[in-house]
Every structure is written in C-alpha cells, then in structure tokens.
C-alpha positions as CSV (number, residue, x, y, z in Angstrom):
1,X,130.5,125.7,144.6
2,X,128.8,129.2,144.3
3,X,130.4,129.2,141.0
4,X,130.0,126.1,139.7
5,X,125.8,126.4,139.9
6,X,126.1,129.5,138.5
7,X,127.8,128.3,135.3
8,X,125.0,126.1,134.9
9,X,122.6,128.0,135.2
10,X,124.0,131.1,133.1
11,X,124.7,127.8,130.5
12,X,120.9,126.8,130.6
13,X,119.9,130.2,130.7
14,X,122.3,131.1,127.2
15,X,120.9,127.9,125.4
16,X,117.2,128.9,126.1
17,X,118.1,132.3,125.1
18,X,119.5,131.1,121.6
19,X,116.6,129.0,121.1
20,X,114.0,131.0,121.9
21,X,116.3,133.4,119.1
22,X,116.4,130.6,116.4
23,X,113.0,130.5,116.6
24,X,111.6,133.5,116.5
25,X,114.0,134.6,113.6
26,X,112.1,132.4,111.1
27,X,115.5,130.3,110.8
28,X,113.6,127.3,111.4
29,X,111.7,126.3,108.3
30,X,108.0,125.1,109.0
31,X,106.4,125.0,105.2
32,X,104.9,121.7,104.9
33,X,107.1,121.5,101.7
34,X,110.3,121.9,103.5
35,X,111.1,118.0,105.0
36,X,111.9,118.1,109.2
37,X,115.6,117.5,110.2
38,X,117.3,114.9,112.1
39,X,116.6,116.1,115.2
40,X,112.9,117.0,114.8
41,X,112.1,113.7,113.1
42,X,113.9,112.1,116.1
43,X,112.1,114.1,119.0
44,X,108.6,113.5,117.5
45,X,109.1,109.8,116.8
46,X,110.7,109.2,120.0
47,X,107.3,110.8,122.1
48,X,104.7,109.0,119.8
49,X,106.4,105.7,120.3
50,X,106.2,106.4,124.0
51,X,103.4,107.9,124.4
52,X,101.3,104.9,122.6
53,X,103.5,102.8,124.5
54,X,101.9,104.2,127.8
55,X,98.2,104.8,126.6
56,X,97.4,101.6,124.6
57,X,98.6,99.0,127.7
58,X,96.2,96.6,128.3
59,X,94.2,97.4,125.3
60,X,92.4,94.9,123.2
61,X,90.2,95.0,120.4
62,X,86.8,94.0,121.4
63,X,85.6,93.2,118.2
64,X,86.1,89.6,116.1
65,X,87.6,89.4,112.9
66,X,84.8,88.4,111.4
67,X,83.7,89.2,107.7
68,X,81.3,91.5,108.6
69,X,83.7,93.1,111.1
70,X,86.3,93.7,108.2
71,X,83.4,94.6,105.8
72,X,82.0,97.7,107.8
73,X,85.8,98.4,108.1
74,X,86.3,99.2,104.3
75,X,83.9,102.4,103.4
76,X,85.6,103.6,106.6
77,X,89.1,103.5,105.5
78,X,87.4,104.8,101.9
79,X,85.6,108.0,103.0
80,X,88.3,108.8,105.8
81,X,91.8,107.7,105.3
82,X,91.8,106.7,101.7
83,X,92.6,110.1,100.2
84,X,96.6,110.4,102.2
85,X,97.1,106.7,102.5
86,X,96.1,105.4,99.2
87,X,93.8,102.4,97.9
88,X,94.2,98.8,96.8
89,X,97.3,100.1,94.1
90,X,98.9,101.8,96.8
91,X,99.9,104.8,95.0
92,X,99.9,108.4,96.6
93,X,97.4,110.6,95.7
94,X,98.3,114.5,94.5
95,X,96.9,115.3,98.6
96,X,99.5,112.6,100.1
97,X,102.2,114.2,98.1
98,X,101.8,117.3,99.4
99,X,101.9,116.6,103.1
100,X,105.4,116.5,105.5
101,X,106.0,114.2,106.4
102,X,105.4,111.8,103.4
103,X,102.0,109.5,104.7
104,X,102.3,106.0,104.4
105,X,100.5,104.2,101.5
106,X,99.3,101.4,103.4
107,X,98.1,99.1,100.7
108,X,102.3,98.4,100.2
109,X,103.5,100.0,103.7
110,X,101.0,99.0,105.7
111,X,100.2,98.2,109.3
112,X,99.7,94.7,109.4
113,X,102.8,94.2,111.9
114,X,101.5,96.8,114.5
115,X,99.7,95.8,117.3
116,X,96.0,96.3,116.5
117,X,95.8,99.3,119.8
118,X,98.5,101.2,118.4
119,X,96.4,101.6,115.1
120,X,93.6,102.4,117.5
121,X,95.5,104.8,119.3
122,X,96.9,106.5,115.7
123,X,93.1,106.5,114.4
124,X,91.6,107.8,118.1
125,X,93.8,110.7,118.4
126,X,95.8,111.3,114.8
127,X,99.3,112.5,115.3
128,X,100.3,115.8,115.6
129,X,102.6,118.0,113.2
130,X,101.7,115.5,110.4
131,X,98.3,115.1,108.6
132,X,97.0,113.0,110.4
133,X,93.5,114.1,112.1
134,X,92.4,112.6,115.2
135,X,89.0,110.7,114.6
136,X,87.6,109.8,118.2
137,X,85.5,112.7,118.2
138,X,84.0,112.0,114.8
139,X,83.7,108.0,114.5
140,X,82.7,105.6,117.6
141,X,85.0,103.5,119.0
142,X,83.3,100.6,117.1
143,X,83.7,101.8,114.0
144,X,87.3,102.8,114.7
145,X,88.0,99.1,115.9
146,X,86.7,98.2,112.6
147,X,88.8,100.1,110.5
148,X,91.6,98.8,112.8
149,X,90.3,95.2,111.9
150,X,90.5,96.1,108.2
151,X,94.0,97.8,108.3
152,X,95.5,94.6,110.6
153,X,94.3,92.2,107.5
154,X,94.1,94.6,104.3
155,X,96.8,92.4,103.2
156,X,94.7,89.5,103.7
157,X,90.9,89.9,103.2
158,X,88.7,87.8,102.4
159,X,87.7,87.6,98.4
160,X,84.5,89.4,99.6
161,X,85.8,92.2,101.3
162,X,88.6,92.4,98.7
163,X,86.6,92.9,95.9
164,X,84.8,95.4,97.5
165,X,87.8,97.3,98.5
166,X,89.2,97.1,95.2
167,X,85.4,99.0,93.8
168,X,85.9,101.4,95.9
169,X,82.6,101.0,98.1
170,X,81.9,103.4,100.1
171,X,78.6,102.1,101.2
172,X,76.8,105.6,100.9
C-alpha cells in the first residue's frame, strides 16, 4: 500500500514539476496575438460560466425597461464599451481586432439571449485574461443596470433610442 501512495504522489509530484518547467521556459505562448488553445479556452470558459452561475443567483434587475431606462443606457455603452464591441453596423474596430480572444460585436452577436445578471455580472467585474475591464468601481450599479437594459434590447429599441444609437450620442 506503501507503494502504491507513493506512485501517486511521485506521479503528482513529476506533473507539477513539468508544468511548473513548460511554463517558465516561455513554451507557452502569452502575446495577445497568439490565439489560446483548446485547453485554455476550455478552463477559462468552464470557471466564468460557473462562477456567474454562483454569484448572479437570485439577481434581478431593479430597474424597468422603460424608454428613459434604455435611453441613459446608450452613451454608456458609447463612451465605455463601444470601442471593442462595436456600434449599430456591428463591425470590429482596429482596437477589437487586436485583442485575444476576438470581443464580440454585439450589434450582430449580441446578448439579447443572456439572462440580464449575467450581463451585470460581465459589466460589474469584466473578465479576466481578455479585454474586458471590470466597471463596478467606475460606474454605479444604476448605470450598469442600464447598460444591461440597453444590451438585453439593442436588438429591439424603441425608434427613439435607436436613432440615437445609430448618431452616436454620447450625451457629453
């Protein structure tokens, strides 16, 4: 039995030790112009998806879709999210081309299926090892709720806040 824990161990042991090696060798690329393997894109999508699984139970939007609620939702996305995940074209701008892995131009892959606290939770605290910047230090938790508001129904604004979205106001 001795024997048998010890081959595990001196097994655990040897795979640490070649990872810690692969590492530290450089043999892992990390240039954001070098596009994550398999493994890598699986490991980080698997922990998001359960992570905002765990932190975003039992939470709502407190805010109604209302006109105004999408309106005030608009210069956000302009000023803050706009410039890696595109406008009402939904085309990539030279900054969203340049980032690993590729962001999603929302205006044609958008969010409207998520539920509205995952986009909370994506907004609040950005995702790590991508571009995306974590805002709930910088915006309140109103005016992410209305961004969230805005990204749950870009795909279906009112003529309103559509035509303001399409100017590109910023309201500053």
């Amino acid at each position: 039995m001795k024997g048998f824990i010890l081959g595990i161990v001196v097994t655990i042991a040897a795979a640490l030790a070649g990872a810690y090696v692969f590492v530290t060798s450089g043999a892992l690329p990390v240039g954001q112009d070098v596009k994550p393997g398999k493994l890598e894109r699986w490991i980080a999508k698997t922990s998001l998806r359960a992570t905002i699984g765990r932190q975003t139970t039992g939470l709502t939007n407190p805010l109604p879709p209302t006109d105004d609620n999408l309106a005030a939702g608009i210069p956000l996305y302009i000023a803050h999210c706009q410039i890696c995940h595109g406008g009402p074209d939904g085309a990539a701008s030279v900054i969203a081309k340049g980032l690993t892995p590729d962001p999603p131009q929302l205006a044609k892959d958008g969010v409207e299926d998520d539920p509205e606290a995952t986009t909370h939770w994506k907004i609040t605290h950005g995702i790590r090892f991508t571009g995306m910047p974590a805002f709930g230090q910088t915006l309140s938790d109103r005016e992410i709720w209305q961004m969230t508001l805005f990204l749950k129904r870009m795909n279906s604004l009112p003529p309103g806040a559509r035509a303001a979205w399409a100017a590109g106001k910023t309201g500053h």
